[in-house]
TORPA-965004 format. One record per residue (C-alpha): x, z, y; residue in one letter; chain. Coordinates in steps of 0.2 Angstrom, whole numbers, plus 5000, padded with zeros to 4 digits. Example, Ala and Ser with C-alpha at 12.3 -4.5 7.8 and 13.67 -1.06 7.14 Angstrom:
+------+------+------+-----+-------+
|   c1 |   c3 |   c2 | res | chain |
+------+------+------+-----+-------+
| 5062 | 5039 | 4978 |   A |     A |
| 5068 | 5036 | 4995 |   S |     A |
+------+------+------+-----+-------+
This chain:
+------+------+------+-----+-------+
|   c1 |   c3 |   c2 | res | chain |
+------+------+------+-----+-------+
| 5215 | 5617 | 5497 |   X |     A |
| 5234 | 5614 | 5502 |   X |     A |
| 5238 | 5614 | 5519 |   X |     A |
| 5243 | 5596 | 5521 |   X |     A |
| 5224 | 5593 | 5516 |   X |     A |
| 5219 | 5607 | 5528 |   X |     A |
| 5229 | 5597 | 5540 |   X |     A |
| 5220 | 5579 | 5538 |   X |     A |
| 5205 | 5588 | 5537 |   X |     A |
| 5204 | 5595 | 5553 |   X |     A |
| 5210 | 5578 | 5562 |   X |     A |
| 5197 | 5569 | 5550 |   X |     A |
| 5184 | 5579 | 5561 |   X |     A |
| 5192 | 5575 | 5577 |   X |     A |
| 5189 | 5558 | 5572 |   X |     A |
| 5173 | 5558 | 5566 |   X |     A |
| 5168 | 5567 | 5583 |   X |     A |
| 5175 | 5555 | 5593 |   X |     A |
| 5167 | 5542 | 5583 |   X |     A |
| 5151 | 5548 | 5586 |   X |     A |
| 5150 | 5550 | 5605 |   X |     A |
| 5155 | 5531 | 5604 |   X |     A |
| 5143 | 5525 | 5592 |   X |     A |
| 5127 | 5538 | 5588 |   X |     A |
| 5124 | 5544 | 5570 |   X |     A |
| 5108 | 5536 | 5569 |   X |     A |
| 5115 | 5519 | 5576 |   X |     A |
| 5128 | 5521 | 5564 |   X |     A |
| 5116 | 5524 | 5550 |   X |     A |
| 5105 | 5506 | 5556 |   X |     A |
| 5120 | 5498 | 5554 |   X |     A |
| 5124 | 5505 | 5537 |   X |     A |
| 5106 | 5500 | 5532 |   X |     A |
| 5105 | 5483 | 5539 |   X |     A |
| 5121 | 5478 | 5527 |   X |     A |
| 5111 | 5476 | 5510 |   X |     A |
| 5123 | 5462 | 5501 |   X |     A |
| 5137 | 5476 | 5492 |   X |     A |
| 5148 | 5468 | 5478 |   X |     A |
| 5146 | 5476 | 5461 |   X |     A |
| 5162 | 5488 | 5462 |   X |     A |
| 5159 | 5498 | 5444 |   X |     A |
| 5151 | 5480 | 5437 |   X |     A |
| 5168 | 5471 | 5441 |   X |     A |
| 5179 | 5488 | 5432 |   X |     A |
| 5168 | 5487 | 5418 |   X |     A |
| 5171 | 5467 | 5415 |   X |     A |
| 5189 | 5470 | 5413 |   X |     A |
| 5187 | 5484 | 5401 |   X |     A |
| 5175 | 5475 | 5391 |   X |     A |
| 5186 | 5460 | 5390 |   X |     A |
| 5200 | 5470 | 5383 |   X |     A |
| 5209 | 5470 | 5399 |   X |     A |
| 5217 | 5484 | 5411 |   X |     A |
| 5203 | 5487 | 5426 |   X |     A |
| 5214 | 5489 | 5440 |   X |     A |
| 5209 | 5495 | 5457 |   X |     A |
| 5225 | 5488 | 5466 |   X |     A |
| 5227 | 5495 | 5484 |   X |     A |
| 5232 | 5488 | 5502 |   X |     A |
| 5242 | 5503 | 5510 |   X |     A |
| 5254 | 5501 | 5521 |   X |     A |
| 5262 | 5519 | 5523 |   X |     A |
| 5262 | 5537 | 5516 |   X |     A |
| 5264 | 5554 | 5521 |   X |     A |
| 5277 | 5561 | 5509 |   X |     A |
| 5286 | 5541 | 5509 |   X |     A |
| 5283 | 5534 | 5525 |   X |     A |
| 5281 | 5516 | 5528 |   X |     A |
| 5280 | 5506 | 5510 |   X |     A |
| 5279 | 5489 | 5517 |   X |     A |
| 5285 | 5481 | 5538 |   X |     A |
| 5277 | 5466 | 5533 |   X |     A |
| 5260 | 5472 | 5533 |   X |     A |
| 5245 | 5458 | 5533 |   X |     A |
| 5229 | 5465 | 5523 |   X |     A |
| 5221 | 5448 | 5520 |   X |     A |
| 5237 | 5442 | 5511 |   X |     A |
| 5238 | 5456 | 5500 |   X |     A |
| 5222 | 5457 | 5494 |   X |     A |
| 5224 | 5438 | 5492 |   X |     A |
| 5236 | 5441 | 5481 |   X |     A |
| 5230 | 5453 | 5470 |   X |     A |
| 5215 | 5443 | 5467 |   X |     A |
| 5225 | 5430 | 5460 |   X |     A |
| 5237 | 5442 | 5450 |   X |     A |
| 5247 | 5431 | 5439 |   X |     A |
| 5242 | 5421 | 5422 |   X |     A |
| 5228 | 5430 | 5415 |   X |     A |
| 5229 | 5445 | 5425 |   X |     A |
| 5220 | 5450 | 5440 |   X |     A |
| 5215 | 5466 | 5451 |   X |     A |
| 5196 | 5470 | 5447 |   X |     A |
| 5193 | 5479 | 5464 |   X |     A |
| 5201 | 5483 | 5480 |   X |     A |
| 5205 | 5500 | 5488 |   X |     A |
| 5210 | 5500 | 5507 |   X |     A |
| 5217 | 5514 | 5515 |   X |     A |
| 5209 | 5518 | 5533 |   X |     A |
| 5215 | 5534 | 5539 |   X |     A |
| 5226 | 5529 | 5553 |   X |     A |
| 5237 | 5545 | 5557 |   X |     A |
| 5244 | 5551 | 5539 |   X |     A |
| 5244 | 5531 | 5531 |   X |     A |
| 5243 | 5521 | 5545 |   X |     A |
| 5228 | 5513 | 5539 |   X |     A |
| 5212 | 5505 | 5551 |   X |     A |
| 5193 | 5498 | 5548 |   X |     A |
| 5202 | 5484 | 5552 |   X |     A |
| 5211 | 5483 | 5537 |   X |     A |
| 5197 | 5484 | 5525 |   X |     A |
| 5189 | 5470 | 5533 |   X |     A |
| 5202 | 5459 | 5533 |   X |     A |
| 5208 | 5462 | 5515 |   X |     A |
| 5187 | 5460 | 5510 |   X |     A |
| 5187 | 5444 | 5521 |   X |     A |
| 5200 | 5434 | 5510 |   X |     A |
| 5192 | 5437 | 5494 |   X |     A |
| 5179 | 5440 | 5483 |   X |     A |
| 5185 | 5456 | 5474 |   X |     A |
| 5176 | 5472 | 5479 |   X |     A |
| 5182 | 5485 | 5491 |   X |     A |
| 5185 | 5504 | 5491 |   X |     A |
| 5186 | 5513 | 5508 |   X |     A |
| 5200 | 5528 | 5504 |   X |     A |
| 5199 | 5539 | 5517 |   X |     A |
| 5195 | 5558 | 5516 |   X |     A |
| 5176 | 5558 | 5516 |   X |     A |
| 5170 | 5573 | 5523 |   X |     A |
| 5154 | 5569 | 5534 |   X |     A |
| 5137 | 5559 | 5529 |   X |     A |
| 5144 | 5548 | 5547 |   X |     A |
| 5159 | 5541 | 5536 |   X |     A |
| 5150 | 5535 | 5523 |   X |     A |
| 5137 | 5525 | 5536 |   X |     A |
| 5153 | 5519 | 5544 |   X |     A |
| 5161 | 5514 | 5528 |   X |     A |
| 5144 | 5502 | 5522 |   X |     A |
| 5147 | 5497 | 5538 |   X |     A |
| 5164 | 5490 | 5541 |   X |     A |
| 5158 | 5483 | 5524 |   X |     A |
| 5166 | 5495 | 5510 |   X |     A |
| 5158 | 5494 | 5491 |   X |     A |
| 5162 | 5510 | 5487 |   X |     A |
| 5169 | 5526 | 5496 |   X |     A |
| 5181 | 5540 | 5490 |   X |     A |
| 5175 | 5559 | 5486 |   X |     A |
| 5188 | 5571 | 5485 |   X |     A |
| 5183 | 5586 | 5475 |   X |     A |
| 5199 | 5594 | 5484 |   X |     A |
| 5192 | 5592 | 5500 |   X |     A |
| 5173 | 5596 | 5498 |   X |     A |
| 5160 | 5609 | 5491 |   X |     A |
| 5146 | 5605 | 5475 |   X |     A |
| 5133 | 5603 | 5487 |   X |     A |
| 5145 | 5592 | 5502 |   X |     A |
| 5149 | 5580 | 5485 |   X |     A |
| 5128 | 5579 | 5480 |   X |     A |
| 5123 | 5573 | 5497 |   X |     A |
| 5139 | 5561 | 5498 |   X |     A |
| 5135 | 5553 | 5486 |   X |     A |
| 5116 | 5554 | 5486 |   X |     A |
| 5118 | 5545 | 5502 |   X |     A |
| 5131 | 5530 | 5497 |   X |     A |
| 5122 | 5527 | 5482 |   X |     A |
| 5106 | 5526 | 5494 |   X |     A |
| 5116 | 5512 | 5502 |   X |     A |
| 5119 | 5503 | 5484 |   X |     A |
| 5135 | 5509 | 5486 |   X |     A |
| 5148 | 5514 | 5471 |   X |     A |
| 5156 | 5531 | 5472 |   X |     A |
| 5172 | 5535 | 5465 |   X |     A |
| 5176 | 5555 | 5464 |   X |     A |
| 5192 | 5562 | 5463 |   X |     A |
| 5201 | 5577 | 5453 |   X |     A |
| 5216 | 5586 | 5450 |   X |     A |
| 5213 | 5599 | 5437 |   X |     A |
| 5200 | 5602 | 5423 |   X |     A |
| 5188 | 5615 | 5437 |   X |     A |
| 5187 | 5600 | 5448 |   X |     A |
| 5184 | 5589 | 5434 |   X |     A |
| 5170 | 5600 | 5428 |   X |     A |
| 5163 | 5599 | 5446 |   X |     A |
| 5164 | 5579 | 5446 |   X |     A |
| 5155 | 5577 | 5432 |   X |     A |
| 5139 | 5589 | 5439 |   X |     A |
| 5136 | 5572 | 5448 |   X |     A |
| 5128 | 5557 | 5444 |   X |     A |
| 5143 | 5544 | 5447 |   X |     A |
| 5149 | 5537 | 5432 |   X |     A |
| 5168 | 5534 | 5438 |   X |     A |
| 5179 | 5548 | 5438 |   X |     A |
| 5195 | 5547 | 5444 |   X |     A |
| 5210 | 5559 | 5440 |   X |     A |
| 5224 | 5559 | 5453 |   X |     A |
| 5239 | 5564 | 5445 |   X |     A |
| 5249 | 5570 | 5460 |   X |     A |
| 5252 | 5587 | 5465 |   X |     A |
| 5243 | 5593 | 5481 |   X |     A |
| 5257 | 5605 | 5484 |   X |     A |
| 5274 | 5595 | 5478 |   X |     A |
| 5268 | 5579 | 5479 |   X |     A |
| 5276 | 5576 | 5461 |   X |     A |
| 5265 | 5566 | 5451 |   X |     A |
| 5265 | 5563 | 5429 |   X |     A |
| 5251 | 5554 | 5420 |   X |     A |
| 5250 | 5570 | 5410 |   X |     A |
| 5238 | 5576 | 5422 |   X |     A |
| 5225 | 5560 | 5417 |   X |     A |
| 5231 | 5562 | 5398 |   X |     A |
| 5226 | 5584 | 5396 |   X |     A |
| 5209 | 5579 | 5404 |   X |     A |
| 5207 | 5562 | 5395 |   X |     A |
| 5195 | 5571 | 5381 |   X |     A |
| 5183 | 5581 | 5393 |   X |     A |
| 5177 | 5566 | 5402 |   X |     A |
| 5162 | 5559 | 5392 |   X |     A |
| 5160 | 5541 | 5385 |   X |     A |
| 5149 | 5538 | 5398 |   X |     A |
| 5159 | 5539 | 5413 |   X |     A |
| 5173 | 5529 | 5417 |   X |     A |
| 5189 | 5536 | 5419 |   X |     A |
| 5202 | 5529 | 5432 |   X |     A |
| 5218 | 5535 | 5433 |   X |     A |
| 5226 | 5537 | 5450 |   X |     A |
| 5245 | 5539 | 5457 |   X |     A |
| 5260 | 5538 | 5447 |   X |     A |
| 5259 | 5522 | 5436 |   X |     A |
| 5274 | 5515 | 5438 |   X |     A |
| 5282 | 5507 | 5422 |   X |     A |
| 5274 | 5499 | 5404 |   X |     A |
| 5276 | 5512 | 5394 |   X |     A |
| 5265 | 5525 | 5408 |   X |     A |
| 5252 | 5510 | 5406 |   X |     A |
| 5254 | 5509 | 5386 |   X |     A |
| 5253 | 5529 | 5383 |   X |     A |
| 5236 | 5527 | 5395 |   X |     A |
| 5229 | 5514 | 5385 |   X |     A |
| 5233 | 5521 | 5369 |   X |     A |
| 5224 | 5535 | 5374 |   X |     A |
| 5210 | 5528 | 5380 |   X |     A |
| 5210 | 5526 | 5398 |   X |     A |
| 5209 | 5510 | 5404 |   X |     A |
| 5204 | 5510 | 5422 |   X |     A |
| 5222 | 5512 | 5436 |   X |     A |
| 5221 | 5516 | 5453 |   X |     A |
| 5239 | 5507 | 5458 |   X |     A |
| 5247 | 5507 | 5475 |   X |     A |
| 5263 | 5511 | 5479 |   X |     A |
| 5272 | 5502 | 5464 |   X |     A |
| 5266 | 5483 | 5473 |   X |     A |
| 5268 | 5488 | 5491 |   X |     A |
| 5288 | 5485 | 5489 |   X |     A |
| 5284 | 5467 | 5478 |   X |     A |
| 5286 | 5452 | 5489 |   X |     A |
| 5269 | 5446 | 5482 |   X |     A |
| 5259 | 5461 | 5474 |   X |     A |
| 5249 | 5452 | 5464 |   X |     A |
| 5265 | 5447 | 5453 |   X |     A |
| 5270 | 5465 | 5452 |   X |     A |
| 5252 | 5471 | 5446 |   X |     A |
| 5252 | 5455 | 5432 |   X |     A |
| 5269 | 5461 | 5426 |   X |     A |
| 5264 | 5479 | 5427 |   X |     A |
| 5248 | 5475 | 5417 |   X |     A |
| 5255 | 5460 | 5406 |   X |     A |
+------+------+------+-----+-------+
């Protein structure tokens, strides 16, 4: 694990103990349960794709670690407004919201605003590393949550996701190499996502997604992550097969996002 992920890690467990001496796990967990009414996250990739269109997660973050801020004017419920009205024929299929406040000055708030204003589903991205988060996540409303193969052993991942797809929720793994990737695909989720930035540099080429493109099999959906910034990166993806994009950063800067993922994905 790199030590900027050793880093989060150890405050995410700050949080989380915090979080629980303010709201029980078992109260946490009633919560969760009681929110039954989930939008289909993996359904709504899968229409695109099956239409012939980019399936694209488009996300509401305000900053980064290695970029700082990426957008003052920060209103989640706009955002995600605009995505789900993209431009033309072309729209997001899904939302991803950044939470974690310290490293991406991202809040629970966030996601329920951005859900709020529209009918698209909702990642939580965050870094998931207790069976509390992903309770809290169903509860502030998420779809699906974030598994990052980085960040967490075979058997953490198996009861993750056990326990988010007890809540009829999606879960969406994440890798950076092929050993990762092997471990993803011991699971029973059938999205895969391949983040193509460096843990260590934070240099990122959609290379990454294209060397693993062939191991990931026809019945799992691949979404790459990070990255995609021009045409031709979203031409060489789909050419080779992928057709699922995790994209952030490259709207955040656009005064409407939504315009920006349409000419992106045009």
């Amino acid at each position: 694990m790199s030590d900027i992920l050793n880093q989060i890690i150890a405050v995410k467990r700050d949080e989380i103990a915090a979080a629980k001496k303010k709201k029980p796990f078992d109260a946490m967990r009633a919560d969760a349960e009681s929110r039954v009414l989930t939008r289909d996250f993996l359904g709504a990739l899968r229409a695109k794709v099956g239409a012939g269109r980019a399936a694209v997660i488009a996300e509401v973050k305000k900053a980064s670690p290695s970029k700082g801020v990426l957008r003052e004017d920060f209103v989640p419920a706009d955002i995600a407004q605009s995505y789900a009205a993209g431009h033309g024929a072309v729209s997001a299929a899904c939302l991803s919201v950044l939470t974690d406040r310290q490293f991406f000055q991202g809040s629970v708030d966030a996601l329920k605003q951005a859900r709020a204003s529209c009918d698209l589903p909702v990642l939580r991205k965050d870094f998931v590393v207790d069976p509390y988060q992903v309770y809290e996540s169903r509860a502030m409303g998420a779809d699906a949550v974030l598994l990052i193969a980085a960040c967490l052993g075979d058997a953490q991942m198996a009861d993750l996701e056990a326990i988010a797809r007890g809540l009829d929720m999606a879960v969406l793994v994440e890798v950076h190499d092929r050993e990762e990737l092997q471990r993803a695909l011991r699971l029973r989720t059938p999205l895969v996502g391949v983040n193509n930035r460096d843990l260590r540099s934070f240099r990122t080429s959609i290379d990454t997604t294209l060397a693993l493109r062939a191991e990931v099999p026809d019945d799992r959906l691949l979404v790459t992550e990070s990255g995609i910034a021009t045409r031709d990166d979203v031409q060489r993806l789909r050419e080779a097969g992928v057709h699922a994009f995790l994209v952030g950063e490259a709207f955040m800067r656009a005064p409407e996002p939504g315009e920006a993922l349409a000419e992106l994905f045009a």
